[in-house]
Backbone as a printed PyTorch tensor [residue, N CA C, xyz], in Angstrom:
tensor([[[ -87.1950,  -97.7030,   67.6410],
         [ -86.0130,  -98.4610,   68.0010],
         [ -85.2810,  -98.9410,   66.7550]],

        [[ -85.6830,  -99.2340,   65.8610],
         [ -85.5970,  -99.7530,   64.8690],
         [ -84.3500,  -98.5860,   64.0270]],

        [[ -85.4350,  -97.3010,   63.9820],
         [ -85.0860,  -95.9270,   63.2910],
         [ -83.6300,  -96.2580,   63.8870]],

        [[ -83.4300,  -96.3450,   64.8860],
         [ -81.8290,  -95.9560,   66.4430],
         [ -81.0020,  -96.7450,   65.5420]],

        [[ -81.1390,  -98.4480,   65.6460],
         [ -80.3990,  -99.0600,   65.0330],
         [ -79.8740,  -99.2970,   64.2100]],

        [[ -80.6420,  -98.2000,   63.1150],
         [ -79.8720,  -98.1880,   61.9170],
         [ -79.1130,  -97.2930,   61.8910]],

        [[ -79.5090,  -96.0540,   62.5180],
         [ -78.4380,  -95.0080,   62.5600],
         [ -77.5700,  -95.3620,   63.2080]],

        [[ -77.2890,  -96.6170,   64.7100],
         [ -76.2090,  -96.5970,   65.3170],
         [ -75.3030,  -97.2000,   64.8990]],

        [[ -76.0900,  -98.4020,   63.5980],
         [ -75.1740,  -99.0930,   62.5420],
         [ -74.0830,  -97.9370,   61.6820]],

        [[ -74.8360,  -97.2610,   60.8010],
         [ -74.1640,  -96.4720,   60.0980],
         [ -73.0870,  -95.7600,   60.8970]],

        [[ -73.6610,  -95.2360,   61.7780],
         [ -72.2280,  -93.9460,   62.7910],
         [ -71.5160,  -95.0620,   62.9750]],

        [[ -71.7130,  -96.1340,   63.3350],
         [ -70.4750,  -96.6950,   63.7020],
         [ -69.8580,  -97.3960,   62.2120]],

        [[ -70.1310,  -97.8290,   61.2320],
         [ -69.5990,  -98.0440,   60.1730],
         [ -68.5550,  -97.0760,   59.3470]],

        [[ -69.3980,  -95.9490,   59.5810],
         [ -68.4310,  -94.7000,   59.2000],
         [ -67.3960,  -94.4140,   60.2520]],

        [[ -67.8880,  -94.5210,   61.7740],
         [ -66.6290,  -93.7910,   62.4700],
         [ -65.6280,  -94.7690,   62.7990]],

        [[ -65.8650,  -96.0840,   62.8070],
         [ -64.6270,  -97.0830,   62.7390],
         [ -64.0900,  -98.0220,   61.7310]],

        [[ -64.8160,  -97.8060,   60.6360],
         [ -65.1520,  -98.7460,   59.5110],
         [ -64.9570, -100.3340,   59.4440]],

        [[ -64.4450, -101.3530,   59.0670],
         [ -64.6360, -102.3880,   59.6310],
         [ -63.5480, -103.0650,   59.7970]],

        [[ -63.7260, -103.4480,   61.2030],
         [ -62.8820, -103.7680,   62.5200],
         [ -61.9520, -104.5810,   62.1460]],

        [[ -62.9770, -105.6450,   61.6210],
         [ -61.8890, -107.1530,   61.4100],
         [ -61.5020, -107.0120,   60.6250]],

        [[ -61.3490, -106.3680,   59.5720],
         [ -60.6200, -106.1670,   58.5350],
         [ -59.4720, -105.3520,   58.4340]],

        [[ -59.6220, -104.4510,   59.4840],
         [ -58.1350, -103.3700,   60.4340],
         [ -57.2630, -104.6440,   61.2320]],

        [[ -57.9710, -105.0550,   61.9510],
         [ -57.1760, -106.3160,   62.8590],
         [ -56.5410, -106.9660,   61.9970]],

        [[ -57.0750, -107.7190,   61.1030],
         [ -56.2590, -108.7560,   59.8720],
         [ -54.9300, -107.8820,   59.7040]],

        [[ -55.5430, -106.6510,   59.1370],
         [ -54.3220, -106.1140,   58.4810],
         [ -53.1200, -105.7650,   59.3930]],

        [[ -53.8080, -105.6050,   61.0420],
         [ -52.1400, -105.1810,   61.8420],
         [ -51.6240, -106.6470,   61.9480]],

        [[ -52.6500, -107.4470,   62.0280],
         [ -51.8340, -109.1510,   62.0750],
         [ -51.1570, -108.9270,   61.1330]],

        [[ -51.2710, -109.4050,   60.0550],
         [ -50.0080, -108.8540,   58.8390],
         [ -48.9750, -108.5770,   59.1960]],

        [[ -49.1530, -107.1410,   59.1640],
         [ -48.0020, -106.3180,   59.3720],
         [ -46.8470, -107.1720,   60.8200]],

        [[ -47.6260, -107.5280,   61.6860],
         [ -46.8190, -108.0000,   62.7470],
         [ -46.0560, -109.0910,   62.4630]],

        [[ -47.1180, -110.0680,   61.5090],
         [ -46.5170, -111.5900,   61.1850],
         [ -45.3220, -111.0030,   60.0030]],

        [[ -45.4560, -109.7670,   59.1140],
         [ -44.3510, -109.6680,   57.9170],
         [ -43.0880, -108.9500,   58.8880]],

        [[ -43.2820, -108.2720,   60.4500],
         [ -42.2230, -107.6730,   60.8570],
         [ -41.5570, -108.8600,   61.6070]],

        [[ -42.0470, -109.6020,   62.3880],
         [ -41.2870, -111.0500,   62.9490],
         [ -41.2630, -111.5950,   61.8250]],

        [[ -41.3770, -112.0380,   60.6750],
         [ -40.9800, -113.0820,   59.9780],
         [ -39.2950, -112.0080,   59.6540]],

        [[ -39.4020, -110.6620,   59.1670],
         [ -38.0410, -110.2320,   59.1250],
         [ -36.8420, -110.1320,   60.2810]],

        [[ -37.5790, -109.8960,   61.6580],
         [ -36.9990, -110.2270,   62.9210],
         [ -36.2600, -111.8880,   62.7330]],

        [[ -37.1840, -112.4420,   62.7010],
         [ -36.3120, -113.6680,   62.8250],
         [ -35.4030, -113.9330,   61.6230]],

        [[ -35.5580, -114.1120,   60.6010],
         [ -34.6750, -114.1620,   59.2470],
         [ -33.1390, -113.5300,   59.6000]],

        [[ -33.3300, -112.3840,   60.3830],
         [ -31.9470, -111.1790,   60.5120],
         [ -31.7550, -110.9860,   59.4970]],

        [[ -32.8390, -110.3060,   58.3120],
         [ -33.1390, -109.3030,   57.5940],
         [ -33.3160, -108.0790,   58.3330]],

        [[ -33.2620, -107.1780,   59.6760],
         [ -33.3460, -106.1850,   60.3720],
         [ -31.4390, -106.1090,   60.7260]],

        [[ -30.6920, -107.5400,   61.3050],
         [ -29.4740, -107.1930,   61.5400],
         [ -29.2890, -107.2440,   62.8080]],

        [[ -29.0450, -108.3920,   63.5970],
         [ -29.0140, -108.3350,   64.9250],
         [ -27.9220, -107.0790,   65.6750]],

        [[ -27.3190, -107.2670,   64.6390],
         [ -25.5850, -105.5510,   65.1650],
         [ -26.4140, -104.7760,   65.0290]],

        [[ -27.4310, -104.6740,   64.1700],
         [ -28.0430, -103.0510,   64.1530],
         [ -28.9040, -103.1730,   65.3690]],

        [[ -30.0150, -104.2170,   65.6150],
         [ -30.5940, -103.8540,   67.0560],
         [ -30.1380, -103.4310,   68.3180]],

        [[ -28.7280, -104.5120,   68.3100],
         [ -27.9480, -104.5050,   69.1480],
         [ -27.1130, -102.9030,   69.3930]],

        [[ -27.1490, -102.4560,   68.2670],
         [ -26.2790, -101.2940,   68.1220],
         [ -27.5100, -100.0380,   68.6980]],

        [[ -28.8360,  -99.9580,   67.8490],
         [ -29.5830,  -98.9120,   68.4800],
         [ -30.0800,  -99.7880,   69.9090]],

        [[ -30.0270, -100.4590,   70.7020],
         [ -30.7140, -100.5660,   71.8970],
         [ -29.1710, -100.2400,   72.8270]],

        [[ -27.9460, -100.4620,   72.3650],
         [ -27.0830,  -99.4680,   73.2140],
         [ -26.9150,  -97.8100,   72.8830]],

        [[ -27.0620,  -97.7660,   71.7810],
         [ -27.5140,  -96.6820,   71.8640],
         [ -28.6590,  -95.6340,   72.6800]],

        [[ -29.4420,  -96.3960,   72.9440],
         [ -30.6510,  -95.9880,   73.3560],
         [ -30.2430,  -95.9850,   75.2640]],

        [[ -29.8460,  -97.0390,   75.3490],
         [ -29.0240,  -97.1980,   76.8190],
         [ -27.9800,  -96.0060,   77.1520]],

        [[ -27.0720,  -95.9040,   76.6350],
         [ -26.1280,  -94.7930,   76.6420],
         [ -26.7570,  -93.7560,   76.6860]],

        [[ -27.7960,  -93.2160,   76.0400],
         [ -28.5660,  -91.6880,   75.8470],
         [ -29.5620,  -91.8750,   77.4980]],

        [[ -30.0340,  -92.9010,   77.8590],
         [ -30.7080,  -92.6780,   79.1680],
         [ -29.8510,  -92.3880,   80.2170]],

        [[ -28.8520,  -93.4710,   80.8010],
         [ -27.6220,  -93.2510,   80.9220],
         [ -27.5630,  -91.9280,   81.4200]],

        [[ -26.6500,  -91.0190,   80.0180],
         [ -26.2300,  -89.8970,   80.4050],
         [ -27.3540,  -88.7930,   80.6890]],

        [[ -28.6900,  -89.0830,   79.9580],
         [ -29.7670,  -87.8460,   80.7820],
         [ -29.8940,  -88.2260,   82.3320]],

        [[ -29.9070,  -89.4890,   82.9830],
         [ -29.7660,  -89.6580,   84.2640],
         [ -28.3220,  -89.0120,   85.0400]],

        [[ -27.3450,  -89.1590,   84.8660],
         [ -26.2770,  -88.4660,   85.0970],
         [ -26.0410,  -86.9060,   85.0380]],

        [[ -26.8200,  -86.4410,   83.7710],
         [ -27.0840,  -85.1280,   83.7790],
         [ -28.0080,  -84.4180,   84.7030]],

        [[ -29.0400,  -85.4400,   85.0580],
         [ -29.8410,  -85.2500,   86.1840],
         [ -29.4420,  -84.8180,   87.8810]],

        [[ -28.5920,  -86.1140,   87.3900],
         [ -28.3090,  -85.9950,   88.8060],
         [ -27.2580,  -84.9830,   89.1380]],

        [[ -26.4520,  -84.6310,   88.2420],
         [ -25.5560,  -83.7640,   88.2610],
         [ -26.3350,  -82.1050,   88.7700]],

        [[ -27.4360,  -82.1820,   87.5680],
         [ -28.1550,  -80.2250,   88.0030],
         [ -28.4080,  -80.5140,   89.3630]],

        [[ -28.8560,  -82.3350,   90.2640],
         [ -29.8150,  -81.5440,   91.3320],
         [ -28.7580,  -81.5130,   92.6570]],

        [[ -27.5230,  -82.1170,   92.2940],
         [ -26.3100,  -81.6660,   93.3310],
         [ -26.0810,  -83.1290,   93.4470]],

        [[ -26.9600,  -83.8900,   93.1530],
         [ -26.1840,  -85.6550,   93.5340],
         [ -25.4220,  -86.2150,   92.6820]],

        [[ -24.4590,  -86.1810,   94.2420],
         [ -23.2050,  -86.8070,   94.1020],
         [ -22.3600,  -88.2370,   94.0610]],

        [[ -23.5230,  -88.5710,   94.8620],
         [ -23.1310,  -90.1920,   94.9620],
         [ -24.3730,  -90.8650,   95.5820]],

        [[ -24.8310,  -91.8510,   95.6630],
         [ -25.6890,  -92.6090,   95.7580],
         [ -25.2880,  -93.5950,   97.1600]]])
């Protein structure tokens, strides 16, 4: 049992390496992307600009949709 536990230590050291130290680091990253979110260092016109963007492009693939399957009106 003993022999198991060490090997199940190692496989898992190697195949995920260590955890809390991945977690810290996406905390980071999240706390350095909201700290620029809020600042409007990103540019609220620019969010604003790609999330209509992004609206407009669904939009017209729905319209295009509906157009190939013959619907006409709702």
């Amino acid at each position: 049992m003993r022999e198991m536990k060490r090997v199940l230590k190692e496989w898992n050291r190697d195949s995920f390496g260590n955890i809390d130290a991945q977690y810290q680091e996406i905390v980071g990253e999240i706390e350095v992307l909201d700290a620029r979110l809020n600042s409007d260092e990103l540019g609220s016109n620019d969010l604003q600009h790609k999330r209509d963007k992004n609206t407009q492009f669904f939009h017209r693939q729905a319209r295009i949709k509906l157009v190939r399957n013959g619907i006409l009106g709702l």
